[in-house]
N, C-alpha and C positions, 0 to 999 in steps of 0.2 A: 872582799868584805873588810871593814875599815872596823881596827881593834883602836880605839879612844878612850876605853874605862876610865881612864886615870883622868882624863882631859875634861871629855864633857857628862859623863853619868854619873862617875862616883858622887855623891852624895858629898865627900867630904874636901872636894875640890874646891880652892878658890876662888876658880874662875864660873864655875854651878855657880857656886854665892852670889858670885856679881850677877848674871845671869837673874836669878832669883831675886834679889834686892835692884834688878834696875828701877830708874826711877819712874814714874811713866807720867809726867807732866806732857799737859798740852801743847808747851811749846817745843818740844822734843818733835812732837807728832805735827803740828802745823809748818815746823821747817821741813820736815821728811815730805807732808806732801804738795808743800809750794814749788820743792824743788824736784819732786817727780811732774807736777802737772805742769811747769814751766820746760823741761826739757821734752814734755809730750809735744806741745805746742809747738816748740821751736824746732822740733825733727821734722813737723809736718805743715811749716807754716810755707813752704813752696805750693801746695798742695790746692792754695785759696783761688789761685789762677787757673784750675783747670777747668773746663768744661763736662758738658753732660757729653758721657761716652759709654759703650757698648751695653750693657743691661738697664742703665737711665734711660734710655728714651723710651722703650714700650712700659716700662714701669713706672717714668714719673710723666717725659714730657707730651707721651703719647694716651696717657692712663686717662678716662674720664674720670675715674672717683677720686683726681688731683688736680687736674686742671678744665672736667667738664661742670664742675659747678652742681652737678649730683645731690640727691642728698641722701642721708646718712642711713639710712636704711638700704640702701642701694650697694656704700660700700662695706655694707658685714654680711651682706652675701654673695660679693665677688672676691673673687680670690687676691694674689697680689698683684697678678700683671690685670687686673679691671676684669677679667671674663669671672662673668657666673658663674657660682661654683657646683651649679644640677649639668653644665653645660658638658657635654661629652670630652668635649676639648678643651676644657680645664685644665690647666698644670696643678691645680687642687695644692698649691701653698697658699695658706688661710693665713694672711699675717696684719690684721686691720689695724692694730697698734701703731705697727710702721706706717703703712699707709696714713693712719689721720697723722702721725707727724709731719711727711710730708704734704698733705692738706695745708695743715695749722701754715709749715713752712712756705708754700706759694700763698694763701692768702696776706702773709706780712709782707712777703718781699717778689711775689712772681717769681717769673723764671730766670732771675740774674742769680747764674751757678757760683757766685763768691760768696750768697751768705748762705748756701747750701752745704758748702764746703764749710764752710766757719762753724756749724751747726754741728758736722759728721767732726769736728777738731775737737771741739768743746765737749762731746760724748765718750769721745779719747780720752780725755785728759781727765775724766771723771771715772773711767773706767780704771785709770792709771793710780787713781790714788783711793778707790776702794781694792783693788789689788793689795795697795800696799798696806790696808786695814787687814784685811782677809790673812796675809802673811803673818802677824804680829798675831792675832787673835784666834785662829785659825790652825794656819799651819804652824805654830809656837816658833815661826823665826828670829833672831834676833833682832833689833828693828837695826842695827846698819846692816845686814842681809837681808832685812824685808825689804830697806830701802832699794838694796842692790836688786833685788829681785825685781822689785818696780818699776828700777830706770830699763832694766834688762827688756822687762818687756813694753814700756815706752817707746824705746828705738828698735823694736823687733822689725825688722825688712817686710818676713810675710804680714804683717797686717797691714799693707800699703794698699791694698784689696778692698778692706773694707773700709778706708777713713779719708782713701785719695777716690772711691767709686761713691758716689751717693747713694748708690743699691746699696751698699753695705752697712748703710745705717740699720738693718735688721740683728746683724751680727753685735752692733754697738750696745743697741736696747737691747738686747735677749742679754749680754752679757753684764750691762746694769743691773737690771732684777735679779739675776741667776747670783751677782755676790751681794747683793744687797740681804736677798733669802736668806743667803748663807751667814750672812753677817749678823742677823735676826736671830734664828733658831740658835746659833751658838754664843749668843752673846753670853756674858760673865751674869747677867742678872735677868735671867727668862723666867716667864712664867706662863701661865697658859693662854696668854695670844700671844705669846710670840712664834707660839706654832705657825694658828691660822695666820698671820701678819704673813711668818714667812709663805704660808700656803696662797695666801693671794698673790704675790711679791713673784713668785714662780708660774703661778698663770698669766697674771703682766709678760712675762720674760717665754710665755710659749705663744702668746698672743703677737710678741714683735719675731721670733723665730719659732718653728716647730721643737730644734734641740733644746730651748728654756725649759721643757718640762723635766728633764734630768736634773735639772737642782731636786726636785723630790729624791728622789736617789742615792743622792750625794750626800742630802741632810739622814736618811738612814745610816746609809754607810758607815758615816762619820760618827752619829751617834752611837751605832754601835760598838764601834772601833774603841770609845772611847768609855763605855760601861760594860765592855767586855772581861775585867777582875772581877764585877761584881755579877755578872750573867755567869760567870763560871763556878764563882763560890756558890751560888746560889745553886745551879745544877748539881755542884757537890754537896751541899746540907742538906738538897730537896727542900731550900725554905725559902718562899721569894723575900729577897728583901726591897727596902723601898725605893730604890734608884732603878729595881729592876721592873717593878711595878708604874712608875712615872716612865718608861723606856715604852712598856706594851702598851700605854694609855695612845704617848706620841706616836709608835708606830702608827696604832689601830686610825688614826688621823690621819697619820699623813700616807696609806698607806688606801681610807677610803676615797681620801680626795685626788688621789693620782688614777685611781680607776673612773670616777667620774670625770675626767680631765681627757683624759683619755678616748672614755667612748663620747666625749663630744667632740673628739675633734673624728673620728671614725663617723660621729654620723655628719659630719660637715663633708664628708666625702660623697655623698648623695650616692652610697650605693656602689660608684664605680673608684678605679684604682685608677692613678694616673698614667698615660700611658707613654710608654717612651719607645726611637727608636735605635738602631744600632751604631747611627750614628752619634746618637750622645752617650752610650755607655757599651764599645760595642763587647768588653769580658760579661757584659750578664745574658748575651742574647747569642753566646758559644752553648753548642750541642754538650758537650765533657763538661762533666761534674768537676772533675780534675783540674782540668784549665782554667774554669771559673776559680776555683780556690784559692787555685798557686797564684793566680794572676789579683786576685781581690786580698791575699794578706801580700805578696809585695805591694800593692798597694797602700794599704796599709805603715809596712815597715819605711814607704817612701814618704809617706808624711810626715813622719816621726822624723828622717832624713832632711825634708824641709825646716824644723824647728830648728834641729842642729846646727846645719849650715845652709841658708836660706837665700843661693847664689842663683841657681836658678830659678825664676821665678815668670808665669804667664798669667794672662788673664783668663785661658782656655786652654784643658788641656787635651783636647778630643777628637777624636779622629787619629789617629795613627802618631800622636803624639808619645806615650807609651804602649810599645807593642805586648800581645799578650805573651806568659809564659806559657809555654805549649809543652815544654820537656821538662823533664826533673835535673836533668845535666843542665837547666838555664844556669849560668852563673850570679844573674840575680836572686837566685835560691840562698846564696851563699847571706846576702846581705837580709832577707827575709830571717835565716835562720839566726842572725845575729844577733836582730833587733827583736824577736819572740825572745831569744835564749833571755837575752839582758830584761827582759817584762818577765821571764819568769825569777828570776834570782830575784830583781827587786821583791817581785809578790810573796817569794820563801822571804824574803828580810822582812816584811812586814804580818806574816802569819807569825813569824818567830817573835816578835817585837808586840803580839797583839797583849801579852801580860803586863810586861813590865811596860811597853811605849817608850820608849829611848830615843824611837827616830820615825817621831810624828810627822815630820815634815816629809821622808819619803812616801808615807802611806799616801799624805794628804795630796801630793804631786804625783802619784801614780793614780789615784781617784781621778783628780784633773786631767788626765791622759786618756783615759781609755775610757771613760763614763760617757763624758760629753760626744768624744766621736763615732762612739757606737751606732746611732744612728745613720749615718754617715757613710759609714764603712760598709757599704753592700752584705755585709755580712749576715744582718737581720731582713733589711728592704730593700728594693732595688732601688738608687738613688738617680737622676737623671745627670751624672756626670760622674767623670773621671777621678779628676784633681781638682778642687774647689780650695781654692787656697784662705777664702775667705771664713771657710767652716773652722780653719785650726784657730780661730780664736781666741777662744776659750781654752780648748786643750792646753794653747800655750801657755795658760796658767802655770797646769801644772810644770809644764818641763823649765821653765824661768825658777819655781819655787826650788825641784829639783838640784840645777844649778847653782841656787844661792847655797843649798844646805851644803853641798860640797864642798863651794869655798868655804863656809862656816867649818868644818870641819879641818879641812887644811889649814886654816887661819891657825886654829888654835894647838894643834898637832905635829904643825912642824909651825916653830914660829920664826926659823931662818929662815924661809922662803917669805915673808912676809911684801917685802919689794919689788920679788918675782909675780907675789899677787897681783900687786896693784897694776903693774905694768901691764900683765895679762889683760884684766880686768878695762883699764882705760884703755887697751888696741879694741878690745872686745866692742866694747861701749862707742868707738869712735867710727869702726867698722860698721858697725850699726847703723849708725845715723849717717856716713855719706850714703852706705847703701839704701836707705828707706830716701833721701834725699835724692840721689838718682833716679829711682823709681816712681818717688811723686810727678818727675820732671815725663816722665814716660807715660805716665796718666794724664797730663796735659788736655790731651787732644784724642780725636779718633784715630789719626794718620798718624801719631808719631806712638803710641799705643800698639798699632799694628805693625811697623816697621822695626821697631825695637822687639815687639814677641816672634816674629818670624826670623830674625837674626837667632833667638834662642832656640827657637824648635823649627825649625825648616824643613821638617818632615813632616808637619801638623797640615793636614788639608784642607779645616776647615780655616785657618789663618787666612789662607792662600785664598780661599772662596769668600771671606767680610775683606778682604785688603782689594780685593777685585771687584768688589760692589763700591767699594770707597772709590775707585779709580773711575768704574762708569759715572758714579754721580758729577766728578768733576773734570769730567767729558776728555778722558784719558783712555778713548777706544780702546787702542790695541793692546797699551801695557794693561788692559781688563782681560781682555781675552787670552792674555799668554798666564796670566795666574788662572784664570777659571780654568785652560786647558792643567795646567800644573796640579790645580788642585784633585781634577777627571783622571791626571795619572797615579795621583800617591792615593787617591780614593776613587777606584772606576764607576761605582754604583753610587755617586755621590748624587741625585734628582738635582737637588736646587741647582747647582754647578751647570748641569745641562742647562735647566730651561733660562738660565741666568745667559748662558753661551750664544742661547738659542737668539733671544733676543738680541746680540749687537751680530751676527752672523745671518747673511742672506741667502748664500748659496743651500746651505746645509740648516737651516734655521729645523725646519718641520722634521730629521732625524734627531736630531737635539731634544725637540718636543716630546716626542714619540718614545727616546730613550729613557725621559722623563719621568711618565707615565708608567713604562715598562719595572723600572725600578720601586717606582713608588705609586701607587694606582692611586692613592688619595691626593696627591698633589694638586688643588686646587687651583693654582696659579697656571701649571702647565696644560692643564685644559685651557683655559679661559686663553692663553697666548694661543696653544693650536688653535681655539675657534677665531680668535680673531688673523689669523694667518690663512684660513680656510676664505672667510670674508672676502678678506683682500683679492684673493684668489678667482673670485666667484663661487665658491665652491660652498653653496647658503645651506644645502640641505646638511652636510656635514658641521656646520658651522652651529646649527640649531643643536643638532648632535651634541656636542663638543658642551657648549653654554647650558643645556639640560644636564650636563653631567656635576657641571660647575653646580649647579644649584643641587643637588641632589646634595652632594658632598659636602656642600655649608649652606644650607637657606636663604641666610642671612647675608649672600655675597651680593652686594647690592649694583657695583660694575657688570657681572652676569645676567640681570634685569635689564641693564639700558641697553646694553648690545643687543640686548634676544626682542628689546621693542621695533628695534629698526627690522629685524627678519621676519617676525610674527605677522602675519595677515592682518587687516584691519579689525575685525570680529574679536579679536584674541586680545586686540591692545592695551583694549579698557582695564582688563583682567590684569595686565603685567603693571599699567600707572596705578591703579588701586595698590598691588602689591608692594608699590617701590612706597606710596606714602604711609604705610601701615609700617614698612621696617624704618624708614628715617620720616620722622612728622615735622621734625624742624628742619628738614633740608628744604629751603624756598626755590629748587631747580626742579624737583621735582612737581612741583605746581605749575612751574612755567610751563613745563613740557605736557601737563595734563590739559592746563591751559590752551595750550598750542594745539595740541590735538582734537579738544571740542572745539577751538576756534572754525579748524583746517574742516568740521563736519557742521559747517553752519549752526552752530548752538553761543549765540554773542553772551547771552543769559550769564548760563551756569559756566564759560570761561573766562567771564568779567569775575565772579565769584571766585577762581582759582587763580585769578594774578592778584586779585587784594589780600589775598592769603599770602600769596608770595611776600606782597611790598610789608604787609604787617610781621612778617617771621625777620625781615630786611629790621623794620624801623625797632621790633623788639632784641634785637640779638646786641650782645654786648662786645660782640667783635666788627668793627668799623667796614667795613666792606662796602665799598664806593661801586666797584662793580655789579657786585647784588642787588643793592639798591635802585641803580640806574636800569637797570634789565627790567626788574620787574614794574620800576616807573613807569617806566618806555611803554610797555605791554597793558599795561591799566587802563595809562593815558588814551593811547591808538585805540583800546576796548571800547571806552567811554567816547569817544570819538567817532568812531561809526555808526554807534546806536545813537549819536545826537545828545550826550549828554557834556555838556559842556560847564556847566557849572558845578560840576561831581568835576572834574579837571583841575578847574578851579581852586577848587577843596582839596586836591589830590597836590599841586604842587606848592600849595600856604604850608601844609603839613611836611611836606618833603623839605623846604627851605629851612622851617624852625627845627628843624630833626637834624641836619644838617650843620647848620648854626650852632648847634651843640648848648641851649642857653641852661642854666642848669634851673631855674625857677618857674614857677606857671607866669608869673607875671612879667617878668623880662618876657618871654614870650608872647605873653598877648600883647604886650606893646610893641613888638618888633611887628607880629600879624595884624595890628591896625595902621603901622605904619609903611608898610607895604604892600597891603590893601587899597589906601588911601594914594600912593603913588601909584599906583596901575590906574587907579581909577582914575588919577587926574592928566596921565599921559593919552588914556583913551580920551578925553573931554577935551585933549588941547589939540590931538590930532582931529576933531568931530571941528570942532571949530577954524582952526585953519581952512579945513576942504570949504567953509561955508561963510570963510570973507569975500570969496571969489564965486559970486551968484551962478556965471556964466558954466563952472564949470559944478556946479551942483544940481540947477534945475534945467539946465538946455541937453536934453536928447541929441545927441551928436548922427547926424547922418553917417554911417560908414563907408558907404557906396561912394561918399565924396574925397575920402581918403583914398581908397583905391587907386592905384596905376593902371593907366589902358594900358591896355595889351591886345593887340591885333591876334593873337592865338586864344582869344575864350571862347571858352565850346558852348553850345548852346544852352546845354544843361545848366551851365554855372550863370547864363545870363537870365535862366530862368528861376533859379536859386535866387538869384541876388535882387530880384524886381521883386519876389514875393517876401524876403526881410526886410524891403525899401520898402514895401506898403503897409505891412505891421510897425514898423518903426513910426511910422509917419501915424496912422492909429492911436498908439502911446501917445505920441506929442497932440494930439488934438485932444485926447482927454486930459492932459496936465494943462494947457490952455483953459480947455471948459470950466476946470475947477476952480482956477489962477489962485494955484493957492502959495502960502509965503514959505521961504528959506525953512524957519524951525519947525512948520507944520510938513514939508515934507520929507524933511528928516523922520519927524517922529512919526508919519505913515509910511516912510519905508521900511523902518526899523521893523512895526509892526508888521508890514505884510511879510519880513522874512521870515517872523518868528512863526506864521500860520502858513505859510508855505507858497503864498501867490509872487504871481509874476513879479518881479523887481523891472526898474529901466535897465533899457540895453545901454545905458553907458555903463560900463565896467570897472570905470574909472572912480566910480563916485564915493558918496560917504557910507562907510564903513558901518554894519549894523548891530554889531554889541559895543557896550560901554567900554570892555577890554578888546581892543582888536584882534583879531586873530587868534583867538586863543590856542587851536589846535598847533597853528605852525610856528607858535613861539613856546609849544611846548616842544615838539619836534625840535628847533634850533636849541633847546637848553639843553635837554637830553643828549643829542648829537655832541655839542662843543663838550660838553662836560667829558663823553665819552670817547 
């Protein structure tokens, strides 16, 4: 305990005075936090080059309520990774704040991850310099220790988590509003909205993270702490007075609006809890009470450990990353016992300190320690992970404030070491920032992410099992398979590792599968590979097996549909394509295939109707897809073509061209479609005309019989064949004699007789009977070259 009377309490100290008479001009405060938000930026400006990595992609680049064009109704009842949140398998984090920022975010810039990164900087840097409000107004720091306090935690290493991951923009906002509240309710000149102000300002801040709601808590605490002479005098006279009266008003407020806060976010939970398994948190799913304990406050005291000295650090710490403590003789007991001891002596210094307040600042830096991570800490809920490095964010408010009041204290108490400070101070500060600096560089990427956390925990399994998926995707067979195996030994009952195994492994593929399941019976993937391994096999009635289980286990598994249409009987089929377009309506593969199928059952009709569906889900969809399109062209085209409808073709490829073309106006387009209208038109008219300079080969029925080669081997049959097309031919010619009629007259009678179905002349050769030639097989050549 640090005895300083003389220094900084006495009343009659000179150094109090200055203290008390500082000045507090604006430009004091605007250098203080130019030069906190300018060294935030610069600790972290490596950071602008990395990419989306490990919890980014199912939460932003995989999320429809971010990049499916959704709408907004949509995302305040899905959770944060996009799943409904009535949905059984819901991770049930409700955090739509964050979500529409990243909205807001891809609508300005898509998915180019540098202004993503610029974004998660610049919420840093704001976080950084109401920090260093909060200290000055707040925790009553001096402002060059609130400044110190600020840069401190500027270049803090652990939050490299949340400002070099774009997931961690959750942690950024919840940590805005949560001091902003606070900055609100304790301001020098409140009145009664600065309650509510803060009271919304803190549901903002639980709407971007669930722990935002503990600013309510805090604003208690603190108000207490700080009307507690006059809540005691007032217990001693039995006479309320009026600070204590204005104290029960704000409670009663902020005290109704944390229970309504509350039970809406409980009924956002539709009923169920979210469920987790042993492989993300496995001390809460230990039999012993005992175990869970010991093992959940070292925990605990190891995060605390992380503030301090923040060298090691993961993105994951799960799976046999930290093992439990099982015994009371663990020697990690020792460092548990330390860091509880040292949380209690501070909590005895600040009970003792609750009259007079002499050392506001520790009260206020032990609040920030243990308020916010409450949650967090298993110790109330069970949380779906170990070590989340990302959660001490806020915590490390307090332990930066902490720190600063220490130096404050030795500053002025011993003022020969005054150069030993600074020194300290500036390794402190520089340590800092190459370590948050290296670590940006380690968030880069997914592969050098994983290669650098596996060097630090290489007993973590599940490391071993995403470093091993990174390998198969960039078709690094075997170094996948010695980490999946790696991972099957530091974790045996590991499922995903199996079916992950199963799949690059041929001999033993179906033990893999099977182990799969055995471990994990819900494992929906590893059915779905056992039935398509049964398939392969022949083995259909198991295979049906297998894909009915799939579906039981997620309805909505829409891979488990296409496979079970190939197995199902004919009778059944209709039932499974109905099903597949009720769960995806804008997949146009699914039409095709419905298509195909009434095709395959003589019905031209109603599967001409399911590929125009196709082409129009093609020509509306705002993703370019050249393939899609051409598919369901193809299948239109060929539709309309056997039923004889040719000028629906027609129609079918003017539209497909201007669609293509990409023209952004109606009227560029109608004049692209009359001008290429008018060129078909007059490439049919000039080839109609060519064939009909040359009379000979327009109106003379060509004998065929006179083309033929004797050949001394024809059978009789064929000379009887052939005498009886010699005398209908000759037939023809005696009627187009009789009629003697001219070149354009019998063009435009043969055109006609094709259109009503009569006989044509047997020259084969001759003029062609629509104004666009061929249409069918100059759809067929576009379609094909294109494809």
């Amino acid at each position: 305990m640090c005895r300083c009377k003389n220094v900084v309490i006495s009343k009659n100290s000179p150094k109090m005075k200055r203290r008390v008479q500082e000045p507090k001009g604006l430009n004091g405060d605007a250098a203080i936090y130019c030069m906190v938000t300018a060294t935030a930026v610069l600790s972290y400006i490596n950071s602008l080059n990395g990419d989306f990595v490990h919890d980014d992609i199912p939460a932003i680049v995989s999320n429809a309520d971010v990049v499916g064009g959704g709408n907004l109704k949509q995302l305040l009842l899905d959770d944060f990774w996009g799943t409904p949140m009535a949905d059984p398998s819901s991770h049930k984090s409700y955090r739509p704040l964050t979500t529409l920022s990243f909205r807001l975010n891809y609508a300005l810039c898509g998915l180019h991850p540098w202004w993503w990164h610029a974004c998660n900087v610049t919420l840093h840097a704001a976080c950084c310099a109401l920090v260093a409000r909060a200290c000055v107004t707040v925790a009553r720091l001096q402002r060059p220790f609130a400044a110190l306090a600020a840069l401190l935690f500027a270049v803090h290493p652990v939050h490299t988590e949340a400002v070099a991951g774009v997931v961690g923009r959750a942690e950024l906002l919840a940590c805005m509003f949560f001091l902003s509240s606070l900055l609100v309710y304790h301001r020098p000149t409140s009145n009664k909205r600065s309650v509510w102000l803060s009271v919304i300002l803190g549901a903002l801040s639980m709407l971007a993270k669930e722990t935002g709601v503990t600013v309510l808590l805090m604003n208690l605490a603190i108000d207490f702490f700080r009307c507690w002479p006059f809540v005691k005098r007032s217990l001693c006279s039995l006479k309320i007075e009026k600070r204590c009266s204005g104290l029960s008003v704000r409670t009663i407020k902020v005290v109704v609006s944390l229970a309504l806060l509350v039970s809406l976010r409980l009924a956002l939970l539709q009923g169920t809890w979210p469920s987790f398994n042993p492989q993300d948190n496995p001390a809460a799913f230990h039999p012993s009470f005992f175990v869970r304990l010991m093992t959940f406050c070292y925990l605990a005291a190891f995060n605390w450990w992380l503030l301090i000295c923040p060298w090691t650090l993961s993105h994951d710490w799960q799976m046999g990353s930290i093992p439990l403590v099982t015994s009371g003789w663990d020697p990690r007991n020792f460092l548990t016992c330390a860091a509880f001891g040292t949380m209690l002596v501070l909590g005895y210094r600040c009970f003792l300190d609750l009259e007079m307040q002499r050392h506001t600042p520790v009260t206020i830096g032990l609040l920030f320690l243990v308020v916010p991570f409450v949650p967090a800490s298993n110790l109330l809920v069970t949380v779906g992970f170990v070590i989340a490095e990302r959660v001490l964010y806020i915590p490390s408010v307090g332990s930066v404030i902490i720190t600063a009041y220490g130096v404050q204290l030795m500053w002025y108490s011993k003022p020969g070491s005054k150069a030993l400070l600074v020194v300290g101070l500036a390794v402190l500060a520089a340590s800092g920032v190459a370590r948050t600096y290296r670590r940006n560089a380690e968030w880069r990427d997914r592969a050098t992410l994983l290669r650098a956390d596996l060097v630090t925990l290489p007993q973590n399994a599940k490391l071993h099992y995403n470093y091993g998926n990174f390998l198969r995707e960039t078709e690094q067979q075997d170094n996948a398979i010695k980490h999946y195996k790696e991972a099957l030994r530091l974790w045996p009952g590991y499922a995903s590792a199996h079916n992950n195994l199963g799949t690059l492994v041929s001999e033993s593929a179906e033990h893999h599968f099977l182990q799969a399941i055995r471990h994990n019976r819900h494992h929906v993937n590893a059915h779905y590979n056992l039935a398509k391994l049964y398939r392969k096999s022949g083995r259909s009635s198991q295979a049906v097996k297998m894909l009915e289980r799939c579906i039981f286990l997620q309805p909505r598994f829409v891979q488990a549909h296409v496979e079970l249409l190939s197995l199902k009987p004919e009778p059944e089929k209709r039932k499974i394509l109905t099903r597949l377009i009720e769960l995806e309506p804008e997949n146009w593969e699914h039409y095709i295939l419905y298509g195909n199928w009434l095709k395959s059952k003589g019905l031209p009709g109603p599967a001409a109707k399911f590929f125009i569906e196709a082409t129009r889900l093609n020509f509306n969809s705002p993703i370019d897809s050249i393939r899609g399109d051409l598919i369901s062209l193809r299948s239109t085209a060929l539709m309309y073509r056997s039923v004889g409808q040719k000028s629906r073709i027609l129609q079918l490829l003017t539209r497909w061209h201007t669609w293509r073309r990409g023209y952004p106006s109606a009227a560029a387009a109608h004049m692209y479609l009359r001008d290429w209208r008018l060129r078909m038109e007059l490439e049919g008219r000039a080839l109609i005309y060519s064939k009909a300079v040359n009379p000979a080969k327009a109106t003379t029925c060509v004998d065929h019989t006179q083309l033929e080669a004797s050949s001394n081997k024809t059978t009789p049959s064929k000379i009887t064949k052939t005498k009886e097309n010699t005398l209908e031919q000759r037939k023809i010619c005696k009627e187009c004699k009789k009629r003697n009629l001219s070149v354009s007259t019998l063009i435009k009678t043969t055109h006609n007789k094709s259109e009503i179905g009569l006989k044509k002349c047997a020259n084969k050769k001759s003029v062609k009977n629509d104004v666009i030639p061929n249409i069918g097989v100059l759809t067929e050549r576009i379609l094909v070259k294109t494809s």
